[in-house]
N, C-alpha and C positions, 0 to 999 in steps of 0.2 A: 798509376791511376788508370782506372778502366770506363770507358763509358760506351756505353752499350743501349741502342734504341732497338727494342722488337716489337714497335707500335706499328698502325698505320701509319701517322704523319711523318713528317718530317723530322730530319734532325739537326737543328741549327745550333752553332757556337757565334754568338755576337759578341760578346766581351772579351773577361779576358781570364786564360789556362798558363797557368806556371804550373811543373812538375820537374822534379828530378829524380831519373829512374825509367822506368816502363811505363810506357805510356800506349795504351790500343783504345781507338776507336772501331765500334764494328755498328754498323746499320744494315738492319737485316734485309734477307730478301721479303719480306712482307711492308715493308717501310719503304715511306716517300723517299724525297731528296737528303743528301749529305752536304749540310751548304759549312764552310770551316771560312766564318769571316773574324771580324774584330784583331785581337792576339794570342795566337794558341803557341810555345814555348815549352820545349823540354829539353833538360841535360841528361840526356840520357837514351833510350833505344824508342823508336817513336814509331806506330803502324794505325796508317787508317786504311779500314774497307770499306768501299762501299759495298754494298747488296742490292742497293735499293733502287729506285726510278733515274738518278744519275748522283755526280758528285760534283761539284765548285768551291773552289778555291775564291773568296771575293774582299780576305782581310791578308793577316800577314803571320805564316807557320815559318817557323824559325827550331830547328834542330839542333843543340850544341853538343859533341864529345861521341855520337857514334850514329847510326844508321838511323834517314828516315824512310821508310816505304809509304807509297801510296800506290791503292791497289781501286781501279775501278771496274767492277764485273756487273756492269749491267747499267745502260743509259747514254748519257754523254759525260765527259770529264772534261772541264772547263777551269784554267786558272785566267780570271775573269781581267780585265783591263784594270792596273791598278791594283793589283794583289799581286802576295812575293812570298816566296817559295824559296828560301833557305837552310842546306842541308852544311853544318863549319865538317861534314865528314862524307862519308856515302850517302847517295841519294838515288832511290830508286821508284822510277814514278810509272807504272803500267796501267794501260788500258786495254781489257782482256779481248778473247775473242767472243763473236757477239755483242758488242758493245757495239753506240753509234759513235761519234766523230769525239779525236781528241783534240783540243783548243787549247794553245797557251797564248793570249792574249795580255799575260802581267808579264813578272818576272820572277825569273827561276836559276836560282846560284847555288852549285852545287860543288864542293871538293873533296879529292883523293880518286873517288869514284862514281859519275855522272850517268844514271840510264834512263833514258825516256824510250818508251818501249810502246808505238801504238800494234794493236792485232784485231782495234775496231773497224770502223768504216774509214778512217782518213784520221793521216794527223796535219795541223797547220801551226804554222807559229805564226801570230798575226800578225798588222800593222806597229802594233803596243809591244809587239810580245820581245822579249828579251831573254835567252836560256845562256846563262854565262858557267862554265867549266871549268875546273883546275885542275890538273891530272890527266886522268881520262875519261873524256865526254864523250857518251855515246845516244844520238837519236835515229830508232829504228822505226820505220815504220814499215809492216807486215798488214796492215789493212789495203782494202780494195781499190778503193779512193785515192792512194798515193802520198804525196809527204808535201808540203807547199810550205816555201819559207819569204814571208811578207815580210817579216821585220828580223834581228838577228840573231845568230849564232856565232858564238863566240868559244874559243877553248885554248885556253893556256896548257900546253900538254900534247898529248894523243888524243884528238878529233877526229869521230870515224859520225859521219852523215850518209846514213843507208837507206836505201827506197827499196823494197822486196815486192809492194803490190802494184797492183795495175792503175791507172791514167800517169804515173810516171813522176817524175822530180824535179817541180819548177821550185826556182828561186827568184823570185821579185824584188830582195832584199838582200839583206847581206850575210856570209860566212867570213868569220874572224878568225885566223888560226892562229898561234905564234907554239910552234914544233912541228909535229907532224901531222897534217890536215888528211883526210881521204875521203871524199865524196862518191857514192854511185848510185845506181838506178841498176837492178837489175832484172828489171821489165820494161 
């Protein structure tokens, strides 16, 4: 399945998306918001872009049997308090350069192999926010603004928690590791 907005507005899923197979969402750069609430589901290789004014996660995407990406190139990327974010294989969630602040404020459960990847202005895991790993978890953040962990991180596996930009690597909340955990700041 393909869905594809090249309008001004917006691009919203409120209900609900089964597919098994390829599944791409793309919102273009002339297009509002990419808001993926209600239940979006696929068995199979799953990609949304966004393009557009930002991207939010605010129901519940559920990936089975191979890769999801989520790619936000322009705005903010927000998984909203109370949205969930399940990849049963790899999961790869970036927030490009140029982009403002990444937010995970629901929850995000990812196995084999976990990347949350900011290169916007700041990543945060909120008060709500939950990023649960199996394998190897990895959250990078490479934006200006630094990496702030309110609520937790968790990783069954190899946990690697890296800060690359500048104001640095607070944690207000908790890191969960059970194997190999490694945490740094290297600004």
């Amino acid at each position: 399945a393909k869905f594809t907005n090249n309008g001004t507005g917006n691009m919203t899923f409120g209900g609900t998306v089964e597919n098994t197979g390829t599944t791409e969402v793309l919102n273009s750069d002339k297009s509002g918001k990419l808001t993926v609430g209600g239940n979006f589901t696929n068995n199979g290789v799953t990609t949304m872009t966004n393009n557009g004014t930002g991207f939010d996660v605010t129901g519940r995407v559920t990936n089975n049997n191979d890769k999801l990406t989520m790619l936000n190139n322009r705005g903010e990327f927000n998984v909203k308090a109370g949205a969930n974010v399940t990849a049963n294989a790899n999961l790869d969630m970036t927030n490009a350069i140029g982009t403002e602040a990444f937010t995970i404020d629901g929850t995000v459960n990812g196995k084999t192999v976990t990347n949350i990847t900011n290169n916007g202005s700041g990543l945060t895991v909120g008060t709500n926010g939950r990023v649960n790993g199996t394998g190897t978890t990895n959250v990078v953040n490479n934006g200006q603004n630094g990496l702030t962990v309110n609520g937790l991180v968790s990783g069954n596996g190899i946990t690697n928690i890296t800060n690359n930009g500048e104001d640095g690597l607070i944690v207000n909340g908790a890191i969960d590791g059970t194997g190999t955990t490694t945490v740094s700041n290297t600004k």
